[in-house]
C-alpha positions as CSV (number, residue, x, y, z in Angstrom):
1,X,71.7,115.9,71.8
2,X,74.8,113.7,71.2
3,X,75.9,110.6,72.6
4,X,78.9,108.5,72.1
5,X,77.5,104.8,71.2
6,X,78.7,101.4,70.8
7,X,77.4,99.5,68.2
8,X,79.6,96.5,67.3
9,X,82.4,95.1,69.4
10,X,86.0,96.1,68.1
11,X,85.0,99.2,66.1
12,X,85.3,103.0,66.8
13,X,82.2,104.7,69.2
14,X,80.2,106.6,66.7
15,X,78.9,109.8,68.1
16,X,75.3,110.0,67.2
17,X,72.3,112.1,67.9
18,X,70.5,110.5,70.5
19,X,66.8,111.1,72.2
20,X,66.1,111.3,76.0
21,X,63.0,110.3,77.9
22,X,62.3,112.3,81.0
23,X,63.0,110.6,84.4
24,X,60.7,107.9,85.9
25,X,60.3,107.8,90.0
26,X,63.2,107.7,92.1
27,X,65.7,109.1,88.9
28,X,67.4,112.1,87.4
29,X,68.4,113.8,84.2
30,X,71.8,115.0,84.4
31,X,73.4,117.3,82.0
32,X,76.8,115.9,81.9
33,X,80.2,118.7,82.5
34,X,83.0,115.9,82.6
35,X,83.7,112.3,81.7
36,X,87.0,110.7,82.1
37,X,88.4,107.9,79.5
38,X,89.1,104.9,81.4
39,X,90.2,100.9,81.1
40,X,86.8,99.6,81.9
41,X,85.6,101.5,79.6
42,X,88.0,99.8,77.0
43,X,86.9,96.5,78.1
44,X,83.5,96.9,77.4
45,X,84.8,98.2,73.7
46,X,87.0,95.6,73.1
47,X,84.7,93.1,74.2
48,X,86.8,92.0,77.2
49,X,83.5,92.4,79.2
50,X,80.5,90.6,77.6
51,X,77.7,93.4,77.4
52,X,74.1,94.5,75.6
53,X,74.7,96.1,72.2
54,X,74.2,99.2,71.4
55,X,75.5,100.5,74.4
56,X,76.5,104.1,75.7
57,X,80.0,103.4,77.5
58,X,81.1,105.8,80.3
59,X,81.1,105.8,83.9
60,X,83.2,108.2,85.2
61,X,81.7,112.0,85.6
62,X,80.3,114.4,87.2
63,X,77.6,116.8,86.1
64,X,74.1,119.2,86.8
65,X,71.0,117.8,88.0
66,X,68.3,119.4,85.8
67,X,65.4,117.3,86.8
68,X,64.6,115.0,89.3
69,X,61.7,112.3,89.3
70,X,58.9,111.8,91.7
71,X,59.6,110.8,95.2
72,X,63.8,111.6,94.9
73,X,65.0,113.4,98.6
74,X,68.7,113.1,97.9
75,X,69.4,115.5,95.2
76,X,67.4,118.7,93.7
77,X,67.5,120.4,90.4
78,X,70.6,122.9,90.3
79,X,73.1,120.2,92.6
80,X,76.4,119.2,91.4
81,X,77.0,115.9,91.5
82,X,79.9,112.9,91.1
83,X,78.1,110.2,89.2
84,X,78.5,106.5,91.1
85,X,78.9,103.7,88.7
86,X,77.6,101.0,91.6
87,X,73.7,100.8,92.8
88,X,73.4,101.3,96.4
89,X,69.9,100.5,97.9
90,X,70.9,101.1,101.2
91,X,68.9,97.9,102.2
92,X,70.6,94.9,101.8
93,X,73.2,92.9,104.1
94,X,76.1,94.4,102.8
95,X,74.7,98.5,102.2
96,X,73.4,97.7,106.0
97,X,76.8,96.7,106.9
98,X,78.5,99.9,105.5
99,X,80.3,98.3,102.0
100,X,77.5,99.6,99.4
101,X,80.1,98.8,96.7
102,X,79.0,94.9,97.0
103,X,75.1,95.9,97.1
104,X,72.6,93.0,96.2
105,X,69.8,94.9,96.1
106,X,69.2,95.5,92.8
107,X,70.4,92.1,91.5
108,X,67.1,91.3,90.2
109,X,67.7,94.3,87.5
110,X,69.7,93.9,84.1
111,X,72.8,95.9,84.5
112,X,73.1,97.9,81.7
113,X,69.4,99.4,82.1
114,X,67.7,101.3,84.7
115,X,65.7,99.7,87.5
116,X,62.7,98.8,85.5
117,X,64.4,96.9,83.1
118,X,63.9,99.8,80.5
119,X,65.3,102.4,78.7
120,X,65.7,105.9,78.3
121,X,68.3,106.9,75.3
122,X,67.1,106.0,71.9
123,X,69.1,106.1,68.9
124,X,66.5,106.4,65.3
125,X,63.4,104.6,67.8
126,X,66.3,102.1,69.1
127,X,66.3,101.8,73.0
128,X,70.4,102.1,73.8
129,X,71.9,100.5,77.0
130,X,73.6,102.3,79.4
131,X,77.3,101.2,81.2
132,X,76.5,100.1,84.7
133,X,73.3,101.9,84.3
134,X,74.6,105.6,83.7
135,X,76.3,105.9,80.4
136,X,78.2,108.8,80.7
137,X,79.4,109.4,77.5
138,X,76.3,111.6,76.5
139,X,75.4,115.2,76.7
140,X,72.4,114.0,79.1
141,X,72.0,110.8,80.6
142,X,68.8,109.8,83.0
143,X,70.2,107.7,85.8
144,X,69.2,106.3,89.3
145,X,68.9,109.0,91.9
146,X,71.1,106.6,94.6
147,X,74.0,106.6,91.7
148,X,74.4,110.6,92.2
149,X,77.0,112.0,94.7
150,X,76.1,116.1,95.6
151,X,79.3,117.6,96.1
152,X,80.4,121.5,97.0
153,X,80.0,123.7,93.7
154,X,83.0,125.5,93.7
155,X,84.9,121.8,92.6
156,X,86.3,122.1,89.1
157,X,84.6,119.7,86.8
158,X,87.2,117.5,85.4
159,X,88.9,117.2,88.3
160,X,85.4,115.5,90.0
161,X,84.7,113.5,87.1
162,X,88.1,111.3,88.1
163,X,86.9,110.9,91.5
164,X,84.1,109.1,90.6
165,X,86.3,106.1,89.4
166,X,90.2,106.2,89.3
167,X,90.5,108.7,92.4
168,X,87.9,106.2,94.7
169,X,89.4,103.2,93.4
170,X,92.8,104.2,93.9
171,X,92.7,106.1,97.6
172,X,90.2,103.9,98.5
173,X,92.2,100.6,98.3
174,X,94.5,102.1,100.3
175,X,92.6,103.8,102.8
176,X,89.4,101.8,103.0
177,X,90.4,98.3,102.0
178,X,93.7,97.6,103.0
179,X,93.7,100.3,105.9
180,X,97.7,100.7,105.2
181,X,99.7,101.9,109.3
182,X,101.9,105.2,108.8
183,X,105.4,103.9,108.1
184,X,104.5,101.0,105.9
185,X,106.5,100.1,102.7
186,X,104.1,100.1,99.8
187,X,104.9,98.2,96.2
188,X,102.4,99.2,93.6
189,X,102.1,98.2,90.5
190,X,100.9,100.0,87.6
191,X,100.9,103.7,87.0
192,X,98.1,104.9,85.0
193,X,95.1,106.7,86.4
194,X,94.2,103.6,89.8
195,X,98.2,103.5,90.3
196,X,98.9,106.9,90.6
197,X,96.1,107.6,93.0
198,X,97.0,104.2,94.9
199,X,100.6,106.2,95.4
200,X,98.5,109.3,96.5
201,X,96.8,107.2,99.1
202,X,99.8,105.7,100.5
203,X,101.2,109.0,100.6
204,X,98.3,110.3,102.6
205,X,98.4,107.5,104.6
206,X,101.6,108.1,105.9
207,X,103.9,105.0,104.1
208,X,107.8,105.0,104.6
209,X,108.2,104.0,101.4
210,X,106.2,104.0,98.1
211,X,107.6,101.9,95.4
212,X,106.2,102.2,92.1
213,X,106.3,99.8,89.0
214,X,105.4,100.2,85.4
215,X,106.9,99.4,82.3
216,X,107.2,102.9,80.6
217,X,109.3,105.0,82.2
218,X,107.8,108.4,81.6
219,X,104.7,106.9,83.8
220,X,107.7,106.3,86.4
221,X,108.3,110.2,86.2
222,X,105.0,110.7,87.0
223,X,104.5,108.3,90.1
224,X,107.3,110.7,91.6
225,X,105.7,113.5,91.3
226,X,102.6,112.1,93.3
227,X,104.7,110.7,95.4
228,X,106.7,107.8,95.0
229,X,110.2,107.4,96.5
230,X,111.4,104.7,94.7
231,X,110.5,103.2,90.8
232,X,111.5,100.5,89.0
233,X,110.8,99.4,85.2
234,X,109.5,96.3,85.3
235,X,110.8,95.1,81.7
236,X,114.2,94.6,84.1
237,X,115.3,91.2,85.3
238,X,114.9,89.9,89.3
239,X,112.3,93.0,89.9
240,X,111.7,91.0,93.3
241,X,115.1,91.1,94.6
242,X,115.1,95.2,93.5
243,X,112.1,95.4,95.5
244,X,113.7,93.3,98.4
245,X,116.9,95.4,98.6
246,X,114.9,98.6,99.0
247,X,113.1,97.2,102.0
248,X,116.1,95.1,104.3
249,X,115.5,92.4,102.2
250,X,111.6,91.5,103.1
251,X,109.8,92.9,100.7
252,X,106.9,95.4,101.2
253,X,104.3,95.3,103.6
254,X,101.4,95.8,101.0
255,X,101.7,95.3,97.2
256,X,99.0,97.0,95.1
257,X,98.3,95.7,91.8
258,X,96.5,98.3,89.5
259,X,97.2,95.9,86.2
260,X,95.9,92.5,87.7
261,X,97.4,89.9,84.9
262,X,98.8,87.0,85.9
263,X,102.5,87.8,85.8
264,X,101.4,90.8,88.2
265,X,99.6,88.9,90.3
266,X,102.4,86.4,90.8
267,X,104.6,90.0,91.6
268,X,102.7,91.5,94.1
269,X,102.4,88.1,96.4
270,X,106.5,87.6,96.0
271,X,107.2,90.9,96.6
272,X,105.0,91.3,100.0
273,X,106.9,90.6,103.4
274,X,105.8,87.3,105.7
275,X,102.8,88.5,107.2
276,X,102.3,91.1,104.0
277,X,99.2,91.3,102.5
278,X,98.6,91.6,98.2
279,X,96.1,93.6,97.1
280,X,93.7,92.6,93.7
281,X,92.8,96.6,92.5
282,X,92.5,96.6,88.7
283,X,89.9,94.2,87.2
284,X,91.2,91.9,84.8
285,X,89.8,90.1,81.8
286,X,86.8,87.7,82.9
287,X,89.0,84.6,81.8
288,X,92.6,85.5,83.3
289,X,94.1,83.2,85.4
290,X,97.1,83.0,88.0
291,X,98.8,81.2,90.0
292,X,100.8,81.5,93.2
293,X,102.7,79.3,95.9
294,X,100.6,77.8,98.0
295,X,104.3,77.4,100.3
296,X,104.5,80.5,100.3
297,X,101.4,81.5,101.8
298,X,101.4,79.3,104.3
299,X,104.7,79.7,105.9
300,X,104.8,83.3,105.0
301,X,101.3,83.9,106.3
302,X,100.6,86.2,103.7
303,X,97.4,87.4,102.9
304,X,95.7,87.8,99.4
305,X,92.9,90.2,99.2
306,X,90.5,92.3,96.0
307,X,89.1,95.1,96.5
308,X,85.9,96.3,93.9
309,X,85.8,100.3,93.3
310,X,88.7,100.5,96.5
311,X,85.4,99.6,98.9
312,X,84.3,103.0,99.1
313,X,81.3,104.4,100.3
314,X,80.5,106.7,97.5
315,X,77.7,108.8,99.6
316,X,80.6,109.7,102.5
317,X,83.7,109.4,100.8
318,X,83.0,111.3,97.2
319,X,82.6,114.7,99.2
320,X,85.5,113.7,101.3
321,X,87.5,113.1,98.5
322,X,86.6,116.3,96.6
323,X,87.7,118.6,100.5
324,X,91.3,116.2,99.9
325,X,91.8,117.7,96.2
326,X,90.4,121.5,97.2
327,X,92.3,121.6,100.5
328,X,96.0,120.6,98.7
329,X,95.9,116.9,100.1
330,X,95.1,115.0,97.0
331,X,96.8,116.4,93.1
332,X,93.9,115.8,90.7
333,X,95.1,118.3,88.2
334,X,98.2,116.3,87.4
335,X,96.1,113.2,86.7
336,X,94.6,115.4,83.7
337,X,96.9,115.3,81.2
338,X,94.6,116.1,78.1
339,X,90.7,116.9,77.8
340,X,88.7,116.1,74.4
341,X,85.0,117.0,73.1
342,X,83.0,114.1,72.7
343,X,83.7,114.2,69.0
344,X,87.6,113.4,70.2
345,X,86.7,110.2,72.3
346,X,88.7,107.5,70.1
347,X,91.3,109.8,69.8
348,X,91.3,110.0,73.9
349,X,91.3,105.9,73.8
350,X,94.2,105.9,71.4
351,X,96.2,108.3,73.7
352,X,95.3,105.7,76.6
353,X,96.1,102.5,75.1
354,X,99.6,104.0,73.8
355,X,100.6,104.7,77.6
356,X,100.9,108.5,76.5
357,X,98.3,110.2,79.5
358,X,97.5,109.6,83.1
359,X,94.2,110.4,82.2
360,X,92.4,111.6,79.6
361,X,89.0,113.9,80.2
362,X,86.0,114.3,77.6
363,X,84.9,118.0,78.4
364,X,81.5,118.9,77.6
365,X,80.2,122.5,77.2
């Protein structure tokens, strides 16, 4: 089988053939249908993200349990399934509390491995690590049953690789995080894959007003179609005055910040209303900085809040995501705007980095 693999920081993945060892207790083998190309992803190429070398990137897919280890309950040979790039032992303070996407549980186990510490992809006798422990940039990947969503089978497969990232992340800030009334005015910022399904979730939500901000205007056109009422080009001067005309001159009630650099992070927290609350969604580089007016917080009593993987419970809200997108609630097909074999990937994180696709899909046969 073929994998897509990592070997040195900076350079192009090199698909390679790859061997599998069968799952251990409490995992499954996966044959994998769908993999979208995403940032994170990029980080860990680009060496953004520090991580173990050689490493199979990948993290958001969906795919066909073919085999299941000893002792898993939660899935069976034959399911379809969203993969789920965060542990969730279901155990610790914070699974107990409902917010699996901040689990501790498995802390004591190095990230880019399974459970035990080892691993199950080898490349010529060499053990290969795995992004956040699934790897999904491989025709068969071996991965912790609790990372493995089932979901109904009629779901097309593209369409549920995306929710297992940019679709969660971007709904979920909205709807789980930030918990946004009908009626609100939304500012987000950033419309690649997260942006445009923030819009979507604001949409769903019920916001008055949805405006969107990028710096390419076809990705402008696009927010519109999922939804946005208003856009504005943020290479344009006094963007915060735009944004304060279009709401009485306040500013938006929640600001969503899908690119997360300091100059965005200084937008979203001047654009929100007194009383507004800023919301952290895309994750930056480990060393970025920014700053803010303390002034402004205080008399404005603004609040400043992240959210990791839009705090989603991927057990409950994978399958409700996936009824949204088959029921006409949620567009997932115009997220897709070009699919790739896995012999295509660098050309799919070319396309990406250029601005040129909402989202870009490895398809496997």
């Amino acid at each position: 089988m073929k994998a897509a693999v990592l070997f040195k920081v900076n350079e192009p993945l090199q698909v390679v053939d790859v061997e599998l060892d069968p799952p251990k207790a409490g995992e499954v083998r996966v044959k994998m249908k769908a993999a979208g190309v995403c940032q994170s992803d990029w980080h860990m190429i680009n060496g953004d993200w520090p991580t173990q070398l050689p490493l199979v990137p990948g993290h958001e897919a969906a795919g066909i349990v073919e085999e299941v280890g000893a002792g898993v309950t939660s899935v069976k040979a034959g399911d379809h399934v969203i993969f789920s790039f965060r542990p969730q032992c279901g155990q610790c303070r914070y699974c107990s509390a409902g917010r699996p996407v901040l689990c501790i549980g498995r802390n004591n186990s190095p990230g880019a491995t399974l459970f035990d510490g080892t691993l199950r992809l080898k490349h010529q006798g060499t053990g290969l690590y795995q992004m956040a422990r699934i790897g999904t940039f491989s025709e068969q990947v071996v991965v912790p049953a609790e990372m493995v969503v089932p979901i109904r089978k009629d779901m097309p497969w593209p369409q549920a690789a995306l929710v297992g990232c940019c679709v969660a992340t971007g709904v979920g800030a909205v709807t789980r995080h930030a918990k946004i009334e009908a009626g609100s005015t939304v500012l987000v910022i950033g419309c690649g894959g997260v942006g445009l399904n923030i819009v979507q979730g604001a949409a769903l939500s019920g916001a008055r007003k949805i405006i969107a901000c990028d710096l390419l205007d076809r990705k402008l056109e696009i927010a519109r179609k999922f939804g946005a009422t208003d856009t504005i080009n943020t290479t344009t001067e006094k963007v915060v005055d735009q944004i304060k005309a279009l709401t009485g001159g306040l500013g938006v009630d929640y600001a969503f910040d899908a690119v997360s650099i300091d100059k965005t992070q200084a937008l979203a927290i001047d654009a929100i209303c007194p009383g507004g609350h800023a919301v952290t969604v895309g994750v930056p580089p480990i060393t970025m900085r920014a700053t803010y007016s303390p002034f402004a917080m205080v008399f404005g009593e603004k609040v400043v809040s992240g959210t990791f993987y839009g705090s989603v419970r991927p057990s409950v809200d994978f399958p409700v995501l996936v009824d949204h997108y088959m029921n006409k609630r949620l567009n997932l097909d115009g997220l897709i705007s070009r699919t790739y074999k896995l012999g295509e990937i660098n050309d799919g994180f070319k396309a990406m980095m250029a601005g040129e696709v909402a989202r870009g899909v490895v398809v496997f046969d």
